[in-house]
C-alpha positions in Angstrom: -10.6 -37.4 15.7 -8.2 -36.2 12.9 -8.5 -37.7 9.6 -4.4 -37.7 7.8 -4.8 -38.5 4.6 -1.3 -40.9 4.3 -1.4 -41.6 0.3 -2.3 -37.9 -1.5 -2.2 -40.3 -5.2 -4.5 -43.3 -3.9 -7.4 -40.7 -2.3 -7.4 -38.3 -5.3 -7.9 -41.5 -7.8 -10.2 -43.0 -5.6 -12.2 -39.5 -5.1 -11.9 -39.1 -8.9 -13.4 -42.3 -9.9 -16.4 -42.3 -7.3 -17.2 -38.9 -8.7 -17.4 -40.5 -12.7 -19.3 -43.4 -11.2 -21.5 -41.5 -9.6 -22.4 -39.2 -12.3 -22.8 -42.3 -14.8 -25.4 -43.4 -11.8 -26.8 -39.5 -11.7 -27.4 -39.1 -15.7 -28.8 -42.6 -16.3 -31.3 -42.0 -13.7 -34.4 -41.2 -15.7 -34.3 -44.0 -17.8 -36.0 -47.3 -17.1 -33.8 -50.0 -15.1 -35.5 -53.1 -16.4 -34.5 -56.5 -15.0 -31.6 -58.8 -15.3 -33.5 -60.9 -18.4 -34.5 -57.4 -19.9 -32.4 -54.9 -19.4 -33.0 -51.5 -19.9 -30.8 -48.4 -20.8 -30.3 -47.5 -17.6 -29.0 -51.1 -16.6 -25.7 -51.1 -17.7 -24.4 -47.4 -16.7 -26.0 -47.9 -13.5 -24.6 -50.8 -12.7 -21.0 -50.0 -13.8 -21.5 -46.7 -12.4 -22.0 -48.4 -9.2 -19.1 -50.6 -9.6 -16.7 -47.4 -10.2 -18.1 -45.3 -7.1 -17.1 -48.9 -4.8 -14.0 -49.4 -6.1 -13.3 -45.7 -6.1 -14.2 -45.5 -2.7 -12.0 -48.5 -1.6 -9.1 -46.8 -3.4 -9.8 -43.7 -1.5 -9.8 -45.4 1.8 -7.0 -47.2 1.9 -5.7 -43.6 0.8 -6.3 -43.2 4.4 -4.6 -46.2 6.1 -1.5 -47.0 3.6 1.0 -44.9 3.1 2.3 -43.7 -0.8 4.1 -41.9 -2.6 3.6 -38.4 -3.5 1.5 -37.4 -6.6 3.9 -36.2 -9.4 3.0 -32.8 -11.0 0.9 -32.4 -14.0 3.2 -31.9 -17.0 0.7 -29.6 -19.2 3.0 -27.8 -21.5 3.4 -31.0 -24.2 -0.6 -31.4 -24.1 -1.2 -27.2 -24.4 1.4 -27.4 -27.2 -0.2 -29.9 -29.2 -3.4 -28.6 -29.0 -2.1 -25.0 -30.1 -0.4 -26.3 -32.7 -2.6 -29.4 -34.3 -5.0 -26.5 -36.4 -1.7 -24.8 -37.4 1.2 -28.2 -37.9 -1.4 -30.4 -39.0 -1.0 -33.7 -36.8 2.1 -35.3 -38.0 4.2 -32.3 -36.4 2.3 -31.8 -33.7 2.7 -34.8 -32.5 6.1 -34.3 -33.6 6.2 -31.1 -31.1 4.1 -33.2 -28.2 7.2 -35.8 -28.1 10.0 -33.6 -28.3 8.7 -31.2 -25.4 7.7 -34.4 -23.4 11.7 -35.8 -23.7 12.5 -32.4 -23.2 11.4 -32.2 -19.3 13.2 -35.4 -18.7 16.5 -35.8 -17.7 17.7 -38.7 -19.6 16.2 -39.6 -22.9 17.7 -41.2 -26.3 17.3 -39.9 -29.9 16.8 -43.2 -31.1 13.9 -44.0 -28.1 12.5 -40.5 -29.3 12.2 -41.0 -32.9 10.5 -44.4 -32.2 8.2 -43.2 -29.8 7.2 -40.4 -31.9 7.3 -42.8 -35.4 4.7 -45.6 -33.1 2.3 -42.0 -31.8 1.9 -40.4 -35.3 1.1 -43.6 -36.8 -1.6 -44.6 -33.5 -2.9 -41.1 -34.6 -3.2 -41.2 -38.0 -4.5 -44.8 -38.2 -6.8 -44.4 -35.5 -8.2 -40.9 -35.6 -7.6 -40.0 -39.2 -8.5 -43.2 -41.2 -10.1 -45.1 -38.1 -12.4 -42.7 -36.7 -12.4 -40.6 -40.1 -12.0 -37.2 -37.9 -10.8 -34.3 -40.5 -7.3 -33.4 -39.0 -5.4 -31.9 -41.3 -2.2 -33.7 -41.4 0.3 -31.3 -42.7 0.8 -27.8 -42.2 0.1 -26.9 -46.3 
């Protein structure tokens, strides 16, 4: 019996969350389980851990039986770039750089869409990694 693999995009997600499911399973393992009115830390990561590995594997399965589309490349340049360029740019332009290379390998794209998007991802960044998270980028090239 030959196995066809009919949806490349549904299997890979599927095996791709059954293998993060199972490792939360796998590294929670030495730690006690406890009950349902006393949970202990293993509880909670096994038990989501679980969750993910089923619904993983149900994603990989109907992989198997229903056709979809194929699985778009990874676009790797824009994410390479930034992180090359974050130490040296500071964040605001690398950001700056991560948008401009992402347009760049489309084939439509507006300036005005462009400068919003990049305006809404520098100020996400800032707010959360910089003043949220208090993580020392440095945000200008200076």
């Amino acid at each position: 019996m030959k196995i066809e693999i009919r949806s490349r995009k549904d299997f890979g997600t599927g095996l791709i969350f059954v293998f993060f499911g199972a490792g939360a399973m796998f590294m929670s393992r030495h730690y006690p389980m406890g009950t349902v009115m006393r949970m202990g830390p293993a509880y909670f990561p096994s038990i989501l851990g679980g969750l993910l590995a089923l619904l993983g594997l149900a994603i990989a399965l109907r992989g198997l039986y229903v056709r979809g589309e194929a699985p778009t490349p990874l676009a790797l340049r824009p994410v390479v770039a930034f992180a090359l360029l974050v130490q040296s740019l500071g964040l605001v332009l690398a950001v700056f750089a991560l948008v401009v290379i992402s347009c760049l390998g489309g084939l439509d794209f507006r300036l005005r869409e462009v400068a919003i998007l990049y305006l809404v991802l520098a100020a996400l960044a800032l707010g959360l990694f910089v003043y949220g998270l208090g993580l020392p980028f440095k945000l200008w090239p200076v």
